[in-house]
C-alpha positions in Angstrom: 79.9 122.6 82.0 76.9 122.4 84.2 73.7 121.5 82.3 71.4 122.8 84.8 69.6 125.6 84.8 68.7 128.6 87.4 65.6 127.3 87.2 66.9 125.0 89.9 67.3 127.7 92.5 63.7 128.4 92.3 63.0 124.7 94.1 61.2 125.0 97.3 59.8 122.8 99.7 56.0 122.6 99.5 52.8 121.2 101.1 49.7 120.9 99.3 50.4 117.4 97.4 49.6 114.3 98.9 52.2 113.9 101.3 49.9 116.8 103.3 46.8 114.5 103.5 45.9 112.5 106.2 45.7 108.4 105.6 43.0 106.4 107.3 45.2 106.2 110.6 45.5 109.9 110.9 49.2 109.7 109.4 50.2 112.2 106.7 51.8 110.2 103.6 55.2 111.1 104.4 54.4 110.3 107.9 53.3 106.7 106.8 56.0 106.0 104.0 58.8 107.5 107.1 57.6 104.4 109.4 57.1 101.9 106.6 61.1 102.2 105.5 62.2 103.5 109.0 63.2 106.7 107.9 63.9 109.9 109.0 62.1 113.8 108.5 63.7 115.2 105.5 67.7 116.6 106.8 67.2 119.2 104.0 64.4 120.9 102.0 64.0 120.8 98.1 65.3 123.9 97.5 68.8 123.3 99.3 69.1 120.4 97.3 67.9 122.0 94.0 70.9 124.7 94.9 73.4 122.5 95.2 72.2 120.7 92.2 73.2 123.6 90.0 76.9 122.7 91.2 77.2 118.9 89.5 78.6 118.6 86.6 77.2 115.8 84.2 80.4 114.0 83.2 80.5 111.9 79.3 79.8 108.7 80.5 78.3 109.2 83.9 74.8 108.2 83.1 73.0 105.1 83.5 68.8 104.0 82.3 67.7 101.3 82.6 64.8 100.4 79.7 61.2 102.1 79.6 58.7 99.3 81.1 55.0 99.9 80.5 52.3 99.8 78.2 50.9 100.8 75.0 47.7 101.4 73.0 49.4 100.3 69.5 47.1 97.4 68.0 50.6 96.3 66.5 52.3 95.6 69.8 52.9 92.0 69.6 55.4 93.0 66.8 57.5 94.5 69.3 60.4 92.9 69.8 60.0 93.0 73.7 56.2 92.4 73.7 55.4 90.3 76.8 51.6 90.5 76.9 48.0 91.7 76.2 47.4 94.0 79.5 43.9 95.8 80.5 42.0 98.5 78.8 43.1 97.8 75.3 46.8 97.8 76.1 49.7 95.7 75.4 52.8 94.9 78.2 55.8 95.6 76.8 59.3 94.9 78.8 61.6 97.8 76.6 59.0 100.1 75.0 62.5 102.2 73.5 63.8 99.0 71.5 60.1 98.1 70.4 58.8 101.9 69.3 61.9 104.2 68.3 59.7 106.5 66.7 58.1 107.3 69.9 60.3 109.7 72.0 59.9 108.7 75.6 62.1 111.4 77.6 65.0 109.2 79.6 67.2 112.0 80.6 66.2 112.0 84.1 69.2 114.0 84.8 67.6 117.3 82.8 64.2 116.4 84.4 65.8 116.5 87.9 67.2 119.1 87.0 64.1 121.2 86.5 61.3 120.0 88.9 58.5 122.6 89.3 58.9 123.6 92.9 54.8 124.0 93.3 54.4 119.9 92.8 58.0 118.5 94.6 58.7 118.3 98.4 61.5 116.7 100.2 60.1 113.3 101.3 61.8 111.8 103.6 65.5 111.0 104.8 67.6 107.6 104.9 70.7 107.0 105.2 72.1 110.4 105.1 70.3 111.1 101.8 67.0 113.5 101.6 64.4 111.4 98.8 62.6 114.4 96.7 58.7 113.1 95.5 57.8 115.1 92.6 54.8 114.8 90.8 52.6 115.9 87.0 55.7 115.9 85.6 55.9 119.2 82.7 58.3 121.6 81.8 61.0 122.3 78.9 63.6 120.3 79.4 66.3 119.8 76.8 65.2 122.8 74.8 61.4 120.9 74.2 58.5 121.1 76.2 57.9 117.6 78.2 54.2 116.9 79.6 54.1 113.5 81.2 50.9 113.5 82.1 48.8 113.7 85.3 49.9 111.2 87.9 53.5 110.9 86.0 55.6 111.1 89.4 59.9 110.9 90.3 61.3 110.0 93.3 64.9 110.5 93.9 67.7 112.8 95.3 70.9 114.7 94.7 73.6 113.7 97.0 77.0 115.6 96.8 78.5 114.7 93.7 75.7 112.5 91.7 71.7 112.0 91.6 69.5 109.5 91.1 65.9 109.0 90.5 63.3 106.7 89.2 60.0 108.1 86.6 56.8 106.4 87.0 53.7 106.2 85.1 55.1 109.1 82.6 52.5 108.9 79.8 53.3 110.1 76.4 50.9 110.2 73.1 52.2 110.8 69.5 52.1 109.0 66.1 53.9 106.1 65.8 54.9 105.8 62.1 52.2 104.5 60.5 50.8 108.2 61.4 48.5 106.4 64.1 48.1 108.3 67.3 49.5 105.9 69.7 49.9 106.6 73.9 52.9 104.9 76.0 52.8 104.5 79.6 55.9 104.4 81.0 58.6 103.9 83.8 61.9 104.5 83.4 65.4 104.8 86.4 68.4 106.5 85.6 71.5 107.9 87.5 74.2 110.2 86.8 76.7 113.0 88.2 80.4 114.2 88.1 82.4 111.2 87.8 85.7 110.0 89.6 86.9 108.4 86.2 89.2 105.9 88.4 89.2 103.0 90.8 88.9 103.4 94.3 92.9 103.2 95.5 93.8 101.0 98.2 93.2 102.8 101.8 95.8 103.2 103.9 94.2 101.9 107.0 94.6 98.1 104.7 98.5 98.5 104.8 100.2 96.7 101.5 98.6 93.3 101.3 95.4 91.2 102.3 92.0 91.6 101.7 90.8 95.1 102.2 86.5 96.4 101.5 85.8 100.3 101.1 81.3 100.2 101.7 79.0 102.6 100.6 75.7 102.9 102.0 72.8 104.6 100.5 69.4 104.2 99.1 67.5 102.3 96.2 64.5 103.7 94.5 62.2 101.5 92.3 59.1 100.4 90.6 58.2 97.1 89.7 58.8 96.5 86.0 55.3 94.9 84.9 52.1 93.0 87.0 49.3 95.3 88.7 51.6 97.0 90.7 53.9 98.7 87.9 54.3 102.5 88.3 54.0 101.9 92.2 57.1 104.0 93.6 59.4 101.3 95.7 62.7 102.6 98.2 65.3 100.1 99.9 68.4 100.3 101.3 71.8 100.1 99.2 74.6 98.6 100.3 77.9 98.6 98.3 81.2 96.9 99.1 84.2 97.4 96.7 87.1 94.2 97.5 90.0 96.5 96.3 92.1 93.1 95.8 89.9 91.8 93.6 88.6 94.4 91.7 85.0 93.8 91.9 82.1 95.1 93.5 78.8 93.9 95.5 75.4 95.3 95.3 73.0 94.6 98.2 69.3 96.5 97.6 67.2 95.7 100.3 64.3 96.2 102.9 62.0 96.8 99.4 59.2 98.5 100.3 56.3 99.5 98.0 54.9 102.9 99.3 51.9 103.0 97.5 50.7 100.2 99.1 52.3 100.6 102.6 53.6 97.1 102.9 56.7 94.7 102.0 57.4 94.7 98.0 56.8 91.1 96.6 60.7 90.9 96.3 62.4 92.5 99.5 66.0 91.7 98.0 67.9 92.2 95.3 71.7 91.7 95.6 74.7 91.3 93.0 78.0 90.0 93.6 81.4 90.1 92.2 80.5 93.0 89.4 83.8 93.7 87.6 85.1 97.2 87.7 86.7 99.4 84.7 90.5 99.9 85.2 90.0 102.8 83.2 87.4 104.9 84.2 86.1 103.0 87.4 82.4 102.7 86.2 81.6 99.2 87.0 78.5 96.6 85.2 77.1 93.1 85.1 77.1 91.4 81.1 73.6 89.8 82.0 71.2 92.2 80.0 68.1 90.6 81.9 70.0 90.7 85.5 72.1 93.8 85.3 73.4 96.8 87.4 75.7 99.3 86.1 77.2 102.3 87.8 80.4 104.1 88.8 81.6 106.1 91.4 81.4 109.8 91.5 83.2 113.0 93.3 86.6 113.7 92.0 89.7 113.0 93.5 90.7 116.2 96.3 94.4 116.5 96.0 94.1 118.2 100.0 93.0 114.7 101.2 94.2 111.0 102.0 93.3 108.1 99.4 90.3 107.1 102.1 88.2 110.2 100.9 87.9 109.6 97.5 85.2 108.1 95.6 82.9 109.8 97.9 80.0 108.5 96.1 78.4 105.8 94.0 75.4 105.8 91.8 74.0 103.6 89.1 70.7 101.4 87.9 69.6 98.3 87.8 67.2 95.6 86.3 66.7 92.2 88.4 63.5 90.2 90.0 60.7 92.0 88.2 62.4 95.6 89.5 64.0 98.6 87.7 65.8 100.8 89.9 68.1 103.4 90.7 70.2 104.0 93.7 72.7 106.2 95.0 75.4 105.7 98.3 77.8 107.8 100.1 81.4 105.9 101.6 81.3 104.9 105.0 84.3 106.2 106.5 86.8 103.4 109.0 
């Protein structure tokens, strides 16, 4: 059952944020962040991907976040299990704020949150790789049946492709009472992916014949932020590349070209790559064991029974946690 509501529809393309200013080289934003990754004008507008949105069905098991990297104001922080620092203003670092402060619900269901962006503050950003990047921003709204405020300057950048979406929250701010009933405020980033699920391994194509080594690649795009330092929250994009060796059953991640928009100029890390990730037999979701080096995903768009073994698995989506980044990134199949 699609989880989405009508509110979708509703989506439009709109001027008026940031992206409509002018930078100090007479640029607009989107102008300037199009050069810096060597992207394209947006191939569709907000709304047509809002509409088409409505369509994808969220399977059981087709989700993927990574951990909620920020900060908080709670004097007790350095009990955290993930505590890495004291940061500015009274604040303390932490690398999982979830496994530190379960009391404190910050929203990870970026799918529902995708799902409902308020048309007046999202605009279709750019386009790369065949997929349209949506920049959405002052995130609020009810989503899952409770009102969500993240805050002013609370920001996701992401897309829907076909069968899956993808997206990355930044500086999402939250305040409650943490259970010693003291009023408490988490800064936030968070990247998640999800969408309609295959549930299988990509079959051998028939352009591979019976035997030898045969590849099926995906190509797409990463989005990011950098997990902790003075640039976390910044929003990052790279290329994805993904190469499935169907005789071996694995898979390789390549992320790269990082770019960090906000500051209009090469991210500190400009790779990111993973290689031999094991695939499921059984449902063809694929993930690294590493907890501090991981990427997990799974392919998405189920099976046509009108066309040949090389359209399937149309698309691939997942997150991933490496080199100081947390991201998200989605890829269509190139076709041979």
């Amino acid at each position: 059952m699609n989880k989405h509501a009508t509110t979708l529809s509703a989506l439009a393309l709109v001027c008026g944020l940031s992206a409509c200013n002018s930078s100090s080289d007479g640029l607009s934003e989107a102008e300037r962040d199009r050069n810096l990754t060597s992207s394209m004008a947006p191939g569709e507008t907000a709304a047509q991907q809002a509409t088409r949105a409505e369509g994808i069905n969220i399977s059981e098991g087709g989700t993927f976040f990574t951990g909620v990297h920020g900060t908080t104001t709670d004097e007790n922080a350095s009990d955290y299990p993930n505590f890495i620092a004291e940061a500015d203003g009274g604040t303390a670092e932490i690398e999982n704020i979830v496994a530190g402060v379960e009391e404190v619900s910050f929203p990870v269901n970026l799918d529902e949150i995708m799902g409902k962006l308020d048309a007046s503050t999202t605009e279709a950003r750019l386009a790369r790789n065949g997929i349209t990047l949506l920049n959405s921003r002052d995130i609020t709204g009810r989503i899952d049946r409770e009102e969500v405020d993240l805050g002013a300057g609370s920001r996701i950048y992401g897309a829907w492709m076909d069968h899956a979406g993808f997206a990355v929250l930044t500086g999402g701010r939250v305040t409650e009472e943490n259970d010693r009933e003291e009023t408490i405020t988490i800064t936030g980033s968070v990247a998640g992916a999800f969408g309609d699920l295959t549930g299988s391994m990509p079959p051998r194509p028939k352009r591979c014949g019976s035997t030898g080594t045969c590849n099926i690649n995906w190509r797409g795009v990463m989005v990011g932020t950098p997990a902790h330092g003075p640039h976390r929250h910044n929003q990052l994009q790279g290329d994805a590349v993904l190469t499935y060796d169907v005789t071996e059953n694995h898979i390789d991640a390549t992320f790269n070209n990082i770019k960090d928009i906000d500051r209009n100029a090469n991210h500190s890390v400009t790779q990111v790559v993973f290689r031999n990730v094991p695939v499921n037999n059984d449902n063809g979701t694929y993930g690294s064991p590493v907890s501090a080096d991981r990427i997990e995903g799974a392919f998405y768009g189920k099976d046509d029974p009108q066309t040949t073994s090389n359209e399937d698995h149309a698309e691939t989506a997942g997150t991933f946690e490496s080199d100081g980044i947390i991201g998200a990134f989605g890829a269509k199949r190139t076709r041979q």
